[in-house]
C-alpha positions as CSV (number, residue, x, y, z in Angstrom):
1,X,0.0,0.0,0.0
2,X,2.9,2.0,1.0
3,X,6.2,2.0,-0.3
4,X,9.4,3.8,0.5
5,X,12.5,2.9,-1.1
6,X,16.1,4.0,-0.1
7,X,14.3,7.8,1.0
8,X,17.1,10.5,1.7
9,X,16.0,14.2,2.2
10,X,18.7,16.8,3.0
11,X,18.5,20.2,4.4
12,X,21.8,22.1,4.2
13,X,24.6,19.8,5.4
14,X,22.2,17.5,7.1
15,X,20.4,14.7,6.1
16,X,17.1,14.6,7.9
17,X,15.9,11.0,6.2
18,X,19.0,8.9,5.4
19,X,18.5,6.0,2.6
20,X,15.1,5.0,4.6
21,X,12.9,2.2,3.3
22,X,10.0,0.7,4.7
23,X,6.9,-1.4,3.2
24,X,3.4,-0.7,4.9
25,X,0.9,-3.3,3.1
26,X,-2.8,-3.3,2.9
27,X,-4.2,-4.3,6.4
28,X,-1.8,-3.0,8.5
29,X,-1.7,-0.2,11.0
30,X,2.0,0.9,10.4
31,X,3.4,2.8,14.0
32,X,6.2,5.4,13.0
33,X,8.5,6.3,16.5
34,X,11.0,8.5,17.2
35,X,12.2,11.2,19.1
36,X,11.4,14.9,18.1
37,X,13.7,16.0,15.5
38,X,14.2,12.0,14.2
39,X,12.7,12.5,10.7
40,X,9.2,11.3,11.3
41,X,7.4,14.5,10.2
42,X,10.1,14.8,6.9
43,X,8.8,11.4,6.0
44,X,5.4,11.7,6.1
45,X,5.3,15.1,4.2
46,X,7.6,13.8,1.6
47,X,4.9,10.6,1.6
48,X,2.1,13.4,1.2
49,X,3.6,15.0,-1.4
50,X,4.1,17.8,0.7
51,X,8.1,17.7,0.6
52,X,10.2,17.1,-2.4
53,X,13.1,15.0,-1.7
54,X,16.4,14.1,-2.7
55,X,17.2,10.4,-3.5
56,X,14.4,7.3,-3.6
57,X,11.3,6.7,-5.1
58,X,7.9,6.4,-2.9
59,X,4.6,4.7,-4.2
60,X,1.0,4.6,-3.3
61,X,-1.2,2.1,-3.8
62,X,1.0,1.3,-6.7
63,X,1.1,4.2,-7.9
64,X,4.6,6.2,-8.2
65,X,4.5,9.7,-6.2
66,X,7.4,11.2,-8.4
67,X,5.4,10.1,-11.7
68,X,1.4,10.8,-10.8
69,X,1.3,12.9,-7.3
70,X,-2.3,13.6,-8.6
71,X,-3.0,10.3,-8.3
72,X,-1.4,9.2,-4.9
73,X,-2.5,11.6,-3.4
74,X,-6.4,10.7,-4.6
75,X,-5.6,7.6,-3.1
76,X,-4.5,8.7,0.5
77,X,-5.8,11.2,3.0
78,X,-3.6,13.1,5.4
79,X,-4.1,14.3,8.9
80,X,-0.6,16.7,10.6
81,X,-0.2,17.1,13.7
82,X,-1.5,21.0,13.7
83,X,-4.7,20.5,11.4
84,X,-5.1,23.4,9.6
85,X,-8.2,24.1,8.4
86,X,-10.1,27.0,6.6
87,X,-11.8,29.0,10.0
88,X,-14.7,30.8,8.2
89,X,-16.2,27.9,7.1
90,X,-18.7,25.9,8.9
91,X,-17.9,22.6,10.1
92,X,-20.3,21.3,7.7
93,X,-19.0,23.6,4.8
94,X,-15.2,22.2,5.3
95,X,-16.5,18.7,4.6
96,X,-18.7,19.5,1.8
97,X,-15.2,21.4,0.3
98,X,-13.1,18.4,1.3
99,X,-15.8,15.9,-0.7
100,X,-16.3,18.3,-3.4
101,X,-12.3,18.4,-4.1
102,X,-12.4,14.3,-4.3
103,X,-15.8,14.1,-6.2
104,X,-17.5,12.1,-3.9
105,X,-21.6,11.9,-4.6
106,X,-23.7,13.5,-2.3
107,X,-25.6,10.2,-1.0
108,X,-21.5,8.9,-0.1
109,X,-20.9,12.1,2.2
110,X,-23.9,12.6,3.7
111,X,-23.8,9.2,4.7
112,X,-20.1,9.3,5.8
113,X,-20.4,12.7,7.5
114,X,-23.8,11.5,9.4
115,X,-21.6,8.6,10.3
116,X,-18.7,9.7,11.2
117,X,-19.7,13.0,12.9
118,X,-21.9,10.8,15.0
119,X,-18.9,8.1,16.4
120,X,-16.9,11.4,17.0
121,X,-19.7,13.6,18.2
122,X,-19.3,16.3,16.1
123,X,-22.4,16.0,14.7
124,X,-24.3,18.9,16.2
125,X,-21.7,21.5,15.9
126,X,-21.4,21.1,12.4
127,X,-23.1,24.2,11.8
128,X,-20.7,26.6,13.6
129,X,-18.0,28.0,12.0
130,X,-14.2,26.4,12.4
131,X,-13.6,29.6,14.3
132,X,-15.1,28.7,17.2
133,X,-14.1,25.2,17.2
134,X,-11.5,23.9,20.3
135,X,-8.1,22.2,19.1
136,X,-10.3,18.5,20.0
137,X,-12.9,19.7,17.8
138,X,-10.8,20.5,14.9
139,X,-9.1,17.2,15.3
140,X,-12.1,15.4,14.9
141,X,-13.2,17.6,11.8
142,X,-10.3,16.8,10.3
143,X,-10.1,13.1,10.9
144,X,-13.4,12.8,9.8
145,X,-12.7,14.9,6.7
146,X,-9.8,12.2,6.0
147,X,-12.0,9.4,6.3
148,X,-14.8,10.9,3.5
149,X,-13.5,9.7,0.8
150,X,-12.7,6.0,1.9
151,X,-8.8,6.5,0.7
152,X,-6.4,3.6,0.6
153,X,-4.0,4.9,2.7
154,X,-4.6,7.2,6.0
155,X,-1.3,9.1,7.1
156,X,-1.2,10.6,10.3
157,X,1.5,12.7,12.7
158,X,0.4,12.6,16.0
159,X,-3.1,11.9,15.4
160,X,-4.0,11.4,19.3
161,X,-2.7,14.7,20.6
162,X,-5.5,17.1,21.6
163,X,-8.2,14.2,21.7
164,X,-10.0,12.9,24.7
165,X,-10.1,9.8,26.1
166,X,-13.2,9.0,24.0
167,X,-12.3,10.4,21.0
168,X,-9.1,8.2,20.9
169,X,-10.7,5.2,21.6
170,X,-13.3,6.0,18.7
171,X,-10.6,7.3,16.4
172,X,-8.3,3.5,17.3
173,X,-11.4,2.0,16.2
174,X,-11.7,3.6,13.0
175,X,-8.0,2.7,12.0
176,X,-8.6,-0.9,12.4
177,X,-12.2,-0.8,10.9
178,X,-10.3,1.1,7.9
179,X,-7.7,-1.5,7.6
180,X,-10.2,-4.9,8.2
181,X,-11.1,-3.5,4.8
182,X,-8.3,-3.3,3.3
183,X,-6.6,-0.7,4.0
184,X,-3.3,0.9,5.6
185,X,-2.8,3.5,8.5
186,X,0.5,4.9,8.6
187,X,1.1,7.3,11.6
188,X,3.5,8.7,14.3
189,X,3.2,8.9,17.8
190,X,5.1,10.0,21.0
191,X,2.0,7.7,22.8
192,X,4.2,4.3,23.1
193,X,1.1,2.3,24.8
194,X,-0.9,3.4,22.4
195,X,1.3,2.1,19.2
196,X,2.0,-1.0,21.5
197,X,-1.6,-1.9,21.8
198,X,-3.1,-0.9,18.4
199,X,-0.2,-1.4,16.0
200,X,0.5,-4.5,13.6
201,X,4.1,-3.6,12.9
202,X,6.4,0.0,14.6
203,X,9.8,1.3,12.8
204,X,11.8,3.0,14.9
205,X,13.9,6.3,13.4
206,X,16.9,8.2,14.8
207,X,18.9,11.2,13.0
208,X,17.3,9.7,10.3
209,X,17.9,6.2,10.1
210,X,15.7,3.3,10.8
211,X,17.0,1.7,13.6
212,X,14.3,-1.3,14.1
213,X,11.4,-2.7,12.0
214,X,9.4,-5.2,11.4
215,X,6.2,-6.8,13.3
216,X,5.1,-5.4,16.7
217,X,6.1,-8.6,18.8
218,X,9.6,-9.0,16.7
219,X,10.5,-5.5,17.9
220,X,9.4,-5.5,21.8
221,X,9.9,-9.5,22.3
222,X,9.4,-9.7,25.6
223,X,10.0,-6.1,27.3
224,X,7.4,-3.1,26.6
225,X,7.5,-1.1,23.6
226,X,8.7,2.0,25.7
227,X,11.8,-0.2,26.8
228,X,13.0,-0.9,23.2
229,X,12.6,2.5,22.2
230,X,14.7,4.1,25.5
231,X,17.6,1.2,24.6
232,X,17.9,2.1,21.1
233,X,17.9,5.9,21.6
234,X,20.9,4.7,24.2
235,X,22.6,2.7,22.0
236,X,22.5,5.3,19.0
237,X,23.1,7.8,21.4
């Protein structure tokens, strides 16, 4: 679902992805984790489309970022970690924009926003504008907004910051719903339980460079995610 081959993006004199490559398939929910400043954000912006980078080759769904960004970027939906969104607009306004942008019918979103407004309840503030919305509130618009129209591939930075303990339980939900389907969740975290509980397989970045992959039980064995994570960082230190 979610290639990235040999990925190496440099600012100045330093390389803040070096010759990373990891393989997210359809089914999985992929956990990104490292510490702030690691590459994680780089990554998933030059996954986006957001970034240009230097050296590799990234593909969605099959589908080669460098050759169609049009159409990877139909096929995925992206949440940062700051949502930002268009303020004077109503809630309801946003998604209609969002939908109208990826041409899905009018039957599709109103069932989707009905749906997904009510797991997140966000439903009855729909009508007020984004203005007035709380950083929770604009989290859930903009997950839901992600969700509309049914991508391949969900990206995500930080995805549970700002949400409740509700909301993250209904949002950890929604990932695996979306990948019983067939699809992929890619996302960072600094909430180690959380990617040890939820995850299917974690890589692990410093400066860069992937320093442990692979299946969420072949990277914790028998010690805690958060344990792993502490030793590497000492061990690359």
């Amino acid at each position: 679902m979610l290639r990235i081959e040999h990925l190496t993006k440099v600012y100045g004199d330093k390389k803040a992805v070096d010759d990373l490559t990891l393989h997210i398939a359809p089914g999985e929910i992929y956990g990104f984790i490292g510490h702030n400043g690691a590459g994680k954000t780089t990554t998933i912006k030059s996954c986006c489309g957001i970034l240009q980078f230097d050296h590799g080759e990234i593909a969605v769904d099959g589908v080669s970022l460098k050759r169609d960004p049009i159409e990877c970027k139909r096929r995925l939906a992206y949440i940062p970690d700051n949502p930002d969104l268009y303020e004077f607009l109503s809630g309801i306004r946003y998604l209609n924009f969002i939908a109208d942008i990826y041409g899905v019918s009018a039957s599709d979103r109103a069932a989707r926003i009905r749906r997904y407004g009510d797991l997140l309840e966000l439903t009855g503030d729909l009508a007020q504008p984004v203005s007035a919305y709380s950083h929770g509130m604009k989290q859930k618009l903009a997950i839901i907004a992600a969700w509309l129209h049914d991508p391949r591939l969900i990206i995500m930075d930080e995805p549970f910051v700002g949400l409740d303990p509700k909301a993250s339980h209904t949002l950890k939900v929604m990932m695996r719903e979306h990948c019983d389907r067939g699809g992929a969740i890619f996302f960072s975290t600094h909430v180690l339980e959380v990617a040890e509980k939820l995850c299917d397989r974690v890589a692990i970045i410093k400066s860069g460079r992937l320093v442990k992959a692979g299946t969420m039980e072949d990277v914790k064995g028998d010690t805690s995610l958060e344990d792993v994570f502490l030793e590497l960082e000492e061990d690359h230190g």
